[in-house]
C-alpha positions as CSV (number, residue, x, y, z in Angstrom):
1,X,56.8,7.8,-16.2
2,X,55.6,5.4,-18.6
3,X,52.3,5.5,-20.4
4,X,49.0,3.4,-19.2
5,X,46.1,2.9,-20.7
6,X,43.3,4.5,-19.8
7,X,40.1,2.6,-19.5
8,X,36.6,3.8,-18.4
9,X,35.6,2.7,-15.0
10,X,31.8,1.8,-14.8
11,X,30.6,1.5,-11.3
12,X,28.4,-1.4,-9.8
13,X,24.8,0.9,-10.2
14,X,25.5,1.0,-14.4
15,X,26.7,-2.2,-15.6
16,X,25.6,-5.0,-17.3
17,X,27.3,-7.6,-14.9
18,X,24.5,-9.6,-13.3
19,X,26.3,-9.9,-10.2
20,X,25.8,-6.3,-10.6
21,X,22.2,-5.9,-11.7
22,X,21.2,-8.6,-8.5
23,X,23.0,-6.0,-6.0
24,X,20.9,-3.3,-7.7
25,X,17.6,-5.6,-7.3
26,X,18.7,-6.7,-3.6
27,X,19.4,-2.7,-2.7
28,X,16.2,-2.0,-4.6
29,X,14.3,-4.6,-2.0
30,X,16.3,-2.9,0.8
31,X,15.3,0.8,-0.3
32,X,11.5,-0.4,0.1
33,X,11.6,-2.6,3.3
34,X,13.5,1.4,4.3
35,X,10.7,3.3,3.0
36,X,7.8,0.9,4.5
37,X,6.5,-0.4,1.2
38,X,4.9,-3.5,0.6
39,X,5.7,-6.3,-2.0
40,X,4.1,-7.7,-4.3
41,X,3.8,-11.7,-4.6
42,X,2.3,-11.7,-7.9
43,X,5.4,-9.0,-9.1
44,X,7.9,-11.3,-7.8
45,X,6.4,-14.5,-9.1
46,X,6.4,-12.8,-12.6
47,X,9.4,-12.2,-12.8
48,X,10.9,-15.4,-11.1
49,X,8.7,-17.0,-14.1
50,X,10.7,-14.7,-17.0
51,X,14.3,-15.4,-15.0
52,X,13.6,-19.5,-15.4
53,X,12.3,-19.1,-18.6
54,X,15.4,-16.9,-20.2
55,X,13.7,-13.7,-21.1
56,X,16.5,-11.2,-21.7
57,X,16.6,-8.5,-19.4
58,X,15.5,-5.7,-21.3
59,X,12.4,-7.3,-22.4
60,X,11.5,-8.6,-18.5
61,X,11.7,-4.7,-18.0
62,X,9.2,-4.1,-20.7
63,X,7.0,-7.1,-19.6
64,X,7.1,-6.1,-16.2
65,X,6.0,-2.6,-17.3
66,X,3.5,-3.6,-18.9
67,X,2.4,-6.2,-15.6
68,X,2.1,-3.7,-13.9
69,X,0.4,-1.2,-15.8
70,X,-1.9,-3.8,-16.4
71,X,-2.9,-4.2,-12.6
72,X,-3.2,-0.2,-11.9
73,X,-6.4,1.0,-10.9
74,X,-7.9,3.2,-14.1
75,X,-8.0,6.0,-11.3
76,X,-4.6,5.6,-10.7
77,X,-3.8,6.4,-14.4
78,X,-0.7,5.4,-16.4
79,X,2.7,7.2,-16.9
Protein backbone atom coordinates (compact mmCIF):
# COMPACT_ATOMS: atom_id res chain seq x y z
CA UNK A 1 0.00 0.00 0.00
CA UNK A 2 1.87 2.96 -0.91
CA UNK A 3 2.50 5.94 1.37
CA UNK A 4 0.26 9.40 1.15
CA UNK A 5 0.70 12.33 2.66
CA UNK A 6 -1.11 13.30 5.33
CA UNK A 7 -2.40 16.84 5.38
CA UNK A 8 -4.61 18.58 8.04
CA UNK A 9 -8.15 18.96 7.04
CA UNK A 10 -9.58 22.36 8.35
CA UNK A 11 -13.27 22.60 8.08
CA UNK A 12 -15.36 25.56 6.55
CA UNK A 13 -16.20 27.09 10.44
CA UNK A 14 -12.01 27.65 11.05
CA UNK A 15 -10.47 28.85 7.90
CA UNK A 16 -9.26 31.83 6.57
CA UNK A 17 -10.94 31.32 3.07
CA UNK A 18 -13.33 34.26 2.67
CA UNK A 19 -15.67 32.11 0.81
CA UNK A 20 -15.50 30.60 4.16
CA UNK A 21 -15.63 33.41 6.63
CA UNK A 22 -19.00 34.86 4.33
CA UNK A 23 -20.72 31.35 5.05
CA UNK A 24 -19.84 31.85 8.67
CA UNK A 25 -21.35 35.63 8.57
CA UNK A 26 -24.41 34.44 6.27
CA UNK A 27 -25.09 31.33 8.99
CA UNK A 28 -24.34 33.92 11.71
CA UNK A 29 -27.37 36.14 10.10
CA UNK A 30 -29.42 32.87 9.89
CA UNK A 31 -28.72 31.89 13.62
CA UNK A 32 -30.34 35.39 14.69
CA UNK A 33 -33.32 35.74 12.18
CA UNK A 34 -33.62 31.66 14.28
CA UNK A 35 -33.37 33.11 17.57
CA UNK A 36 -35.72 36.30 16.91
CA UNK A 37 -33.05 38.89 17.12
CA UNK A 38 -33.01 42.10 15.60
CA UNK A 39 -30.23 43.78 13.31
CA UNK A 40 -28.59 46.49 13.56
CA UNK A 41 -28.43 49.01 10.48
CA UNK A 42 -25.80 51.08 11.90
CA UNK A 43 -23.70 47.52 12.68
CA UNK A 44 -24.04 46.51 9.18
CA UNK A 45 -23.30 49.85 7.65
CA UNK A 46 -19.99 49.81 9.71
CA UNK A 47 -18.83 47.21 8.57
CA UNK A 48 -19.96 47.49 4.83
CA UNK A 49 -17.81 50.89 5.24
CA UNK A 50 -14.46 48.79 6.63
CA UNK A 51 -15.14 45.84 3.75
CA UNK A 52 -14.96 48.84 0.80
CA UNK A 53 -12.30 50.47 2.51
CA UNK A 54 -9.79 47.26 2.89
CA UNK A 55 -9.58 46.96 6.66
CA UNK A 56 -8.03 43.57 7.31
CA UNK A 57 -10.23 41.26 9.00
CA UNK A 58 -8.74 41.06 12.20
CA UNK A 59 -8.73 44.66 12.80
CA UNK A 60 -12.71 45.08 11.55
CA UNK A 61 -13.18 42.57 14.49
CA UNK A 62 -11.48 44.88 16.85
CA UNK A 63 -13.22 47.99 15.37
CA UNK A 64 -16.39 46.44 15.49
CA UNK A 65 -15.76 45.53 19.19
CA UNK A 66 -15.02 48.46 19.99
CA UNK A 67 -18.49 49.99 17.86
CA UNK A 68 -20.19 48.28 19.69
CA UNK A 69 -19.01 48.70 23.00
CA UNK A 70 -19.19 52.16 22.25
CA UNK A 71 -23.09 52.05 21.76
CA UNK A 72 -23.84 49.87 25.02
CA UNK A 73 -25.89 51.33 27.63
CA UNK A 74 -23.40 52.14 30.84
CA UNK A 75 -26.06 49.78 32.61
CA UNK A 76 -25.48 47.26 30.28
CA UNK A 77 -21.72 47.19 31.27
CA UNK A 78 -18.79 45.95 29.13
CA UNK A 79 -17.24 42.32 28.90
Amino acid sequence: MPKTAHTKHIDRLHTQNPIDAAWRARQAQVDADIEGLSRDAGIDRFVDEMKASGTAPRQRIEKLKAYVRSRQSPKMGGA
